[in-house]
N, C-alpha and C positions, 0 to 999 in steps of 0.2 A: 752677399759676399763679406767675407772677413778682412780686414786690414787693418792691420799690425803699422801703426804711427810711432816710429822714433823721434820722442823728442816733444815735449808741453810746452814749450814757449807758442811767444800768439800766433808763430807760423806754422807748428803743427797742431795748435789744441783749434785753429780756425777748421785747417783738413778734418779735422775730428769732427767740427759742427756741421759740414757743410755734407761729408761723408751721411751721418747719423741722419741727414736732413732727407738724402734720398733712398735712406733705409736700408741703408749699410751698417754693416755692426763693427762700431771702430773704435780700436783699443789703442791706448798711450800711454806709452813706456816712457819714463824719466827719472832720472838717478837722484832727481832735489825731493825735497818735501811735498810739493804743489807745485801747480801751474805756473811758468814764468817767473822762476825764479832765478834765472842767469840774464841775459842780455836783453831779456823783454823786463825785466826788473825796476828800471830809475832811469832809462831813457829820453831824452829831450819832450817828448810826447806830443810831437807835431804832425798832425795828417797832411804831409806836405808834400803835394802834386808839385806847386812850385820849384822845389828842389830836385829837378829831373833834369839838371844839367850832368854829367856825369864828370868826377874827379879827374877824369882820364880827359885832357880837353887839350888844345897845341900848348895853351899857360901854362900847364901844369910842372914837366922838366925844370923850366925856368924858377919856379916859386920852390921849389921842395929844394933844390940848391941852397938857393939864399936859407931856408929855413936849418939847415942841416946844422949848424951850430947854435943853434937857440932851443932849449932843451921844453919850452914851452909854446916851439913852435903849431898852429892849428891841423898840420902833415907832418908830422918826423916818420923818418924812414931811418931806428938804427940796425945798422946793417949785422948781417949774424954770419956765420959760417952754415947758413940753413940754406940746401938747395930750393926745399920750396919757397921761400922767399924770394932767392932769385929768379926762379923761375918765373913767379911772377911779377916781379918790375918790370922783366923782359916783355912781358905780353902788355904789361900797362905802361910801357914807353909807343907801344903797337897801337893801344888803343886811342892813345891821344893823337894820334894824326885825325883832320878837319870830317873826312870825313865814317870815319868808325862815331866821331863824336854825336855826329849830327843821327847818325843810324841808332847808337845807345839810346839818345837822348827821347828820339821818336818811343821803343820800345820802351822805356822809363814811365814816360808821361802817360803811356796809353795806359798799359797797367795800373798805375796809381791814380789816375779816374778815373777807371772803372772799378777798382777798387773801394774807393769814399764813396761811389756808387750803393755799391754793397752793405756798406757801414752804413748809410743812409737807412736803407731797407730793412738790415737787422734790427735798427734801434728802433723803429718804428714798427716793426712786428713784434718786440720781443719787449722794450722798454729798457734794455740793458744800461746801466750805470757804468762811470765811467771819467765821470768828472770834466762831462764835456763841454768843449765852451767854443761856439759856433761864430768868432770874431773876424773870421779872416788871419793871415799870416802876414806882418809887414817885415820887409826885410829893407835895412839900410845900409848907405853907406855913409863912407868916411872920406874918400876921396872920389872925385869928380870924373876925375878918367874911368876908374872903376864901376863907376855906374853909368855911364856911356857904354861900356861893354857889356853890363849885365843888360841893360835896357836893348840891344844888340840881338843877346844870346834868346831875349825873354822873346822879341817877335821869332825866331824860330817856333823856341816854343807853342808862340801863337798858332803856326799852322796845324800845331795838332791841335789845336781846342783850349787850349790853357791861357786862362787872361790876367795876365799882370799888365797893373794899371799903373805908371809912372807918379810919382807923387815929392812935393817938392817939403823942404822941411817943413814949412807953416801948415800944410798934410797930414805930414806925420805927426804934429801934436797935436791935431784935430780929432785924428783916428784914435792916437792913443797919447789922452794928455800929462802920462807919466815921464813923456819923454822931454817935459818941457827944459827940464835943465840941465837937460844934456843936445837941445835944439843946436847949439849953434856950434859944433860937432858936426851934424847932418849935412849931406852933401844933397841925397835925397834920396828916395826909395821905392820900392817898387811893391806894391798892395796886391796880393790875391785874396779877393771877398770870398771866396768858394770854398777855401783850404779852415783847417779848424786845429784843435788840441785836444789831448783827454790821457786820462792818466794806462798807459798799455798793460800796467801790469793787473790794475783793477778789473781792465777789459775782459784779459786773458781769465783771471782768476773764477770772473764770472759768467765768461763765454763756456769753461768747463763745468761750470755747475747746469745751465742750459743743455750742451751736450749730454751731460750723464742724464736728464731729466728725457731726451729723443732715447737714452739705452744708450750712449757714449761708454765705453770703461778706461777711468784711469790707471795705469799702475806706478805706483810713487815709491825711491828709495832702489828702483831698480838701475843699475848701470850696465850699458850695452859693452859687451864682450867683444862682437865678432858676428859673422855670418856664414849660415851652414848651407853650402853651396851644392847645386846639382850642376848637370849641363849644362843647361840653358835656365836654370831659373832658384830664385834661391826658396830652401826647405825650411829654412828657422833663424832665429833670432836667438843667441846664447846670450842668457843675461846674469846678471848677479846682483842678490839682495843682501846691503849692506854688506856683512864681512862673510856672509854663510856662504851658500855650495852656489855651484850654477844651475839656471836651468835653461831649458831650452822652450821658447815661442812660436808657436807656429798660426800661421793664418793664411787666405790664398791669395792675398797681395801685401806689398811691404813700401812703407814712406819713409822717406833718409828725411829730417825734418831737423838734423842735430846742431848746426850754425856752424859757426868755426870749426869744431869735431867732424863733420862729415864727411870731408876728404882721409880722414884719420881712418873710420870705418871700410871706406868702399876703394881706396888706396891695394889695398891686398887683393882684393876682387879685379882687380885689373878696370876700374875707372877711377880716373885722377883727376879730381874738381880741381880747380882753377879757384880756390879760395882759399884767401888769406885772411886769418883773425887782424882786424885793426883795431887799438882798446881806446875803448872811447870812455871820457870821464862825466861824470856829473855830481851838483852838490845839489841839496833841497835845504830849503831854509824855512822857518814860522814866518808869517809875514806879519810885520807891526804896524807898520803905516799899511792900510789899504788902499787910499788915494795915493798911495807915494808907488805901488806897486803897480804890472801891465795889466792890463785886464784883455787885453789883445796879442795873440803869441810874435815875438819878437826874434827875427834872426839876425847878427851884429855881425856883417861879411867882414869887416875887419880883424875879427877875433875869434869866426868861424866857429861862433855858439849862439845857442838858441836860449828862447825865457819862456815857459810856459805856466800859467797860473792852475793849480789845481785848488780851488776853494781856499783855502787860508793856508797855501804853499807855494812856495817857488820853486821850480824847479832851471838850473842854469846847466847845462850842458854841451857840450863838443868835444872839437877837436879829437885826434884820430892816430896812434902811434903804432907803426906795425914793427915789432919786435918780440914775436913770438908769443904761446901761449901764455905767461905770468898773467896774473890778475894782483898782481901788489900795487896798490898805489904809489902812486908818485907825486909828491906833495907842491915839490912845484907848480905842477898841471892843475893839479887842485885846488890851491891858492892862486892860482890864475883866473881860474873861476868867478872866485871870492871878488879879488881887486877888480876886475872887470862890472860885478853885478853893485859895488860898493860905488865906484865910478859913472856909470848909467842910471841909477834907482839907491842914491845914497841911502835915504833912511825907508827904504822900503822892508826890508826885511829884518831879519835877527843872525847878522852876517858872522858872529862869535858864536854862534852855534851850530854849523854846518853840520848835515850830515854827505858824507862823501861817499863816493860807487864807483866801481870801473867795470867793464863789461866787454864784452871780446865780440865784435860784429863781423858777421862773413862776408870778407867785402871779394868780390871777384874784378880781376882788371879792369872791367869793362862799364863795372856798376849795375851789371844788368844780372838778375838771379834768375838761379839755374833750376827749372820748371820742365816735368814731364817725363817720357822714360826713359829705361835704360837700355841698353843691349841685352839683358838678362827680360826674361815676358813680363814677370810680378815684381818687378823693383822700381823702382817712379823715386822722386827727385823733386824737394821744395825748399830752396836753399840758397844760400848767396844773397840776401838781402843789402847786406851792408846795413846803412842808416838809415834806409826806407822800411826796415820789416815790420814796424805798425803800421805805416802808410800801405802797403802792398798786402797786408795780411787777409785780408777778405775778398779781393780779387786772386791770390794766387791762391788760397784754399777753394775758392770755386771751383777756378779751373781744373785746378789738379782732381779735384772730385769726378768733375764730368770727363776730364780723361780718364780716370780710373772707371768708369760707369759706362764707356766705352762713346762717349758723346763730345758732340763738337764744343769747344770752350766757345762762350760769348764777345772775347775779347782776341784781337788781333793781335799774336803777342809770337816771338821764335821759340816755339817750347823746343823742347827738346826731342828726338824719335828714335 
């Protein structure tokens, strides 16, 4: 079978590998240069099953209030005259009721272990690179109450399988001794030894050269148009290379794989995703002190960013602003970064020479991405990641493979039918 993949970041160029795996011939259309070149690009680069609580939680209302006037809050929500925007806070004021959250949260987690599953399996068949570093994820806090509720939220978790381990700050500098001077900060933290790091867009870049080697095809510098529709199922893909003519794609299935863009494409086709672009920032730094830097990926709940070390780099990223497609930086946010990582690991890095990113994540109200088919027989759906789509990328390209291949997924997940 032929199928036609919109979209090379690591959640379409995985469908590619995983497709090519079971001898399918899969082609990947994207408008950048290469693989992972938009939101799989500079990303926090956390395999973080841990982080399957979803944003949509009963706190949430409450917190994004108070944030609304702090223009470097870790949520800002500024409001637009854009119905889909509102459309969706409506649904993600829906979702934060106790229990939508605790049903996200199941489908989150399940997913994103059996996913590191996967990742597990590919590195070890394939040897793929990636700059990874197998330390565990420690997440802390700052205040007391707050991590009484994470420690709370974290045994839910537990019943699906996910173990975070409670850890007091004398812990935390054990696990990772960069945080000594900023110890007395800690309120305490909570440890998943299971979870890991690695750089996504290396992964991506060299997950497409593994596919093309199964007969993968990529095509690069192409940007999707549109779709040529029959009754019941769609006939082609119209595309355009750089500024010349269009043309038209055909193959006998089709994967919406494009992020924040996807609702944009299948909008006119009469399906309307339930995603919103939230732009997430990040800086990477050189690192100058190596002991001054983590060697263990670090999530800071007070400042809602993460610290991943890729070999002699840092990478600091979060936080989340949904105000439409721009991808313009915002230096506030990004200097926030800065003081934050200058604060926690003062002389760790080369903090005068940041290089800065922003990146547009498809977050769906719910947190939960949108997997599986459509109303139309040949059109399938791998989209709505939000801030897990390195973490989920090898699980949901399975899946969606062996739906496409007409076979039951591995994993207990609500695709879509």
């Amino acid at each position: 079978m032929k199928v036609l993949i919109l979209g090379a970041g690591v959640i379409g160029t995985s469908t590619a590998w995983y497709l090519a795996q079971l001898g399918h011939e899969a082609v990947v259309v994207d408008r950048q240069d290469g693989p992972g070149l938009e939101t799989s690009y500079a990303n926090g680069g956390q395999i973080s099953v841990s982080h399957s609580e979803p944003w949509a939680n009963p706190d949430a209302p409450f917190k994004i209030l108070k944030w609304l006037t702090r223009d470097d809050a870790p949520l800002l929500f500024r409001l637009r005259m854009d119905p889909a925007q509102w459309s969706w806070g409506i649904k993600f004021l829906y979702e934060c009721q106790p229990w939508r959250t605790r049903d996200n949260s199941r489908a989150m987690v399940t997913m994103s272990a059996y996913s590191r599953k996967l990742l597990h399996e590919l590195r070890a068949e394939t040897g793929i690179e990636y700059a990874a570093l197998e330390r565990g994820i420690l997440h802390f806090f700052t205040e007391r109450s707050v991590l009484e509720a994470a420690i709370a939220a974290g045994a839910l978790l537990a019943k699906y399988g996910l173990d975070m381990q409670p850890k007091t700050p004398e812990e935390c500098v054990d696990i990772e001794p960069a945080l000594a001077r900023f110890r007395g900060r800690i309120a305490g933290a909570l440890f998943t030894a299971d979870d890991e790091s690695g750089d996504a867009h290396m992964f991506t870049r060299n997950l497409a050269a593994l596919a093309e080697g199964k007969g993968a095809r990529f095509l690069y510098r192409r940007s999707v148009q549109g779709l040529r529709m029959g009754d019941s199922e769609v006939k082609g893909v119209v595309v355009r290379e750089g500024g010349g003519s269009e043309e038209t794609l055909t193959a006998d299935a089709y994967v919406v794989a494009l992020g924040s863009y996807s609702p944009l494409l299948t909008r006119p086709i009469g399906i309307d995703l339930p995603i919103y672009p939230a732009k997430g920032y990040s800086a990477t730094y050189e690192i100058d002190d190596p002991a001054g830097a983590p060697t263990v990926s670090i999530t800071d709940d007070d400042a809602k960013i993460v610290f991943s070390r890729f070999g002699e780099r840092l990478r600091v990223a979060g936080t989340a602003e949904l105000s439409g497609y721009s991808t313009e930086l915002n230096m506030v946010r990004c200097e926030a970064l800065t003081r934050r990582a200058r604060e926690i690991f003062p002389d760790a890095a080369r903090y005068d020479q940041p290089t800065y990113w922003t990146g547009l994540r498809p977050s769906t109200p719910s947190n939960v991405p949108i997997i599986g088919r459509t109303k139309y027989r040949n059109l399938y759906l791998n989209t709505g990641h939000g801030t897990l789509g390195w973490t989920m990328a090898c699980g949901s390209g399975k899946a969606l493979a062996d739906i496409i291949a007409g076979t039951k997924p591995e994993v207990d997940f609500r695709f879509t039918r």
